[in-house]
DRENVEX-276815 format. One record per residue (C-alpha): z, x, y. Coordinates in pm, whole numbers, plus 50000, padded with zeros to 5 digits. Example, Ala and Ser with C-alpha at 12.3 -4.5 7.8 and 13.67 -1.06 7.14 Angstrom:
BEGIN
507805123049550 507145136749894 
***
This chain:
BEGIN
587369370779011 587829393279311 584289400379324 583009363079367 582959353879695 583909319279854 581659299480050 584199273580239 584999292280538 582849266080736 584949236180539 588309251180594 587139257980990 586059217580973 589449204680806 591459227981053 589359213181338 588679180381286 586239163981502 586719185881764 582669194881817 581869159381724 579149159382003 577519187181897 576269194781478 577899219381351 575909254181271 576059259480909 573449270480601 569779251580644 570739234781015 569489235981310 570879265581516 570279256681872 572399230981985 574939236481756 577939250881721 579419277181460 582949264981387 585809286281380 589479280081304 590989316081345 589129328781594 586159315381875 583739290081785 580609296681905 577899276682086 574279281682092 572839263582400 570439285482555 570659260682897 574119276382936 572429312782985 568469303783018 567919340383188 570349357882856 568399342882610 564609339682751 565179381782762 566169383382449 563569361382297 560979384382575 562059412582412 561729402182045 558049390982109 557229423282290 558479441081898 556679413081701 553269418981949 550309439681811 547589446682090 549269418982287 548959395282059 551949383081811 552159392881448 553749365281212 554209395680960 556339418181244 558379391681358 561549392281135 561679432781148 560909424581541 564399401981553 565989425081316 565779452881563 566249433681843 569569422981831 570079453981626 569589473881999 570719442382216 573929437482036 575919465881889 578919460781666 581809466681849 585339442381791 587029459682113 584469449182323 583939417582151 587919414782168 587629424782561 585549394282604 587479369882488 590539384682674 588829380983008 587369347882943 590999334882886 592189350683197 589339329483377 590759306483216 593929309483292 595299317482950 597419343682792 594579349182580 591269328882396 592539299182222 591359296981848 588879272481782 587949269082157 583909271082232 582079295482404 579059300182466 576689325882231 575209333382582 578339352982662 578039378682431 574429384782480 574909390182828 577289420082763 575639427682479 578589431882246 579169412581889 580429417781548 578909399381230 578849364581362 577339367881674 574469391081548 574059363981265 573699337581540 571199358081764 569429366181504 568759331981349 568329313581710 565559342281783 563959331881467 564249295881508 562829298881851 559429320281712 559499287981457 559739261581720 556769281681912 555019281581573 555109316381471 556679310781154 556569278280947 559769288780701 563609280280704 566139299480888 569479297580828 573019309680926 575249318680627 579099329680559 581079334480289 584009360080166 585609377379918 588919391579815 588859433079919 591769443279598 592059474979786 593129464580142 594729434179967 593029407980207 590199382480225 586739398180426 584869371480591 580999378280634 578059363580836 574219370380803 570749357380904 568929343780622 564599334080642 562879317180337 559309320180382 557399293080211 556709303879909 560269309279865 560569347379902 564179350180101 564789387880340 568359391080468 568749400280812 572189414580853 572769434881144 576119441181136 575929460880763 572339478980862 570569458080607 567339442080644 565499435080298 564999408180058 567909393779885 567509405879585 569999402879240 573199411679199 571989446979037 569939453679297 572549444779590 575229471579451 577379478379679 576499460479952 577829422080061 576559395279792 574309374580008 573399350479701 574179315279727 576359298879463 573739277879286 571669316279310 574299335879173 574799310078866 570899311078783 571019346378750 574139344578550 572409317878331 569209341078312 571459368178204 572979354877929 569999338877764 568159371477816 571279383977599 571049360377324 567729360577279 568119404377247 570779397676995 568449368876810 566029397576739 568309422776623 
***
């Protein structure tokens, strides 16, 4: 179905790849996201090692606090809206600039232009602050992680992709987000890119926006749905 989207896009970037970040884990849903890198196949893969810009991404992180503070003091309960809107002002979506980028780090390089699959640093984009999908994804889940290492927040932040066949433009959209999961399980969706910051709710509920459920979520609800169905029909 064209409205089920795929979740391999990390797989098909590691079989494409190989071993090629095999010193460093790679970034994908419920890992660590500092240190790590978010594979790509068709276009950059991405590092997150905030050593490589320490001054880019202590900012950033300054500036997130300073949203998240209330009379100088942090608020756990701010601090995802705080991130949100951080990168949401920090980073705007722009491909020609993100596109720009690339170009000119290839020309430092040396090279006609930015080799697929070749790493650079998250850092990079901060500094100019220019991204599309992925890199918002990334800052946004590193800032989180970083409130969590400082223990701000005790849940699980994650990085997530998937995609899904567009009939109309007859071509495959690709899709990246910032997911938290507080601990009692309640999930909010930070994704910059699309303007949404919320909790993940059903498939009802999402409409027209992306479908940020997981596989094993989106099955559930299907399973819910058609029990809820029989059991109307067993008391007709």
């Amino acid at each position: 179905m064209s409205d089920v989207p795929r979740w391999d896009r990390t797989e098909v970037a590691k079989a494409a790849l190989g071993d090629a970040y095999a010193e460093r884990p790679a970034i994908e849903r419920d890992t660590r996201i500092k240190g790590g890198v978010y594979y790509g196949a068709s276009r950059e893969a991405i590092s997150v090692n905030p050593s490589d810009y320490p001054a880019v991404y202590s900012d950033l992180y300054s500036a997130a606090r300073r949203r998240a503070m209330t009379g100088g003091s942090i608020e756990p309960g701010k601090i995802l809206r705080a991130v949100y809107k951080t990168v949401l002002w920090s980073m705007p979506y722009t491909q020609k600039d993100v596109q720009q980028l690339l170009q000119n780090e290839a020309q430092s390089r040396g090279l006609a232009k930015f080799p697929p699959g070749k790493v650079i640093d998250l850092g990079a984009f901060m500094k100019q602050h220019v991204g599309v999908c992925r890199h918002q994804a990334l800052a946004c889940a590193m800032l989180l992680e970083t409130f969590k290492d400082d223990g701000f927040l005790i849940g699980n932040v994650s990085v997530e992709r998937n995609s899904r066949w567009d009939p109309k433009r007859e071509q495959t959209d690709g899709h990246a987000w910032a997911r938290y999961t507080s601990q009692n399980r309640q999930v909010v969706i930070l994704d910059v890119a699309q303007r949404y910051f919320g909790p993940l709710g059903t498939l009802e509920e999402l409409g027209s926006r992306w479908n940020y459920m997981r596989p094993e979520e989106q099955a559930s609800e299907a399973a819910t749905t058609i029990a809820r169905i029989i059991f109307s029909n067993d008391q007709d």
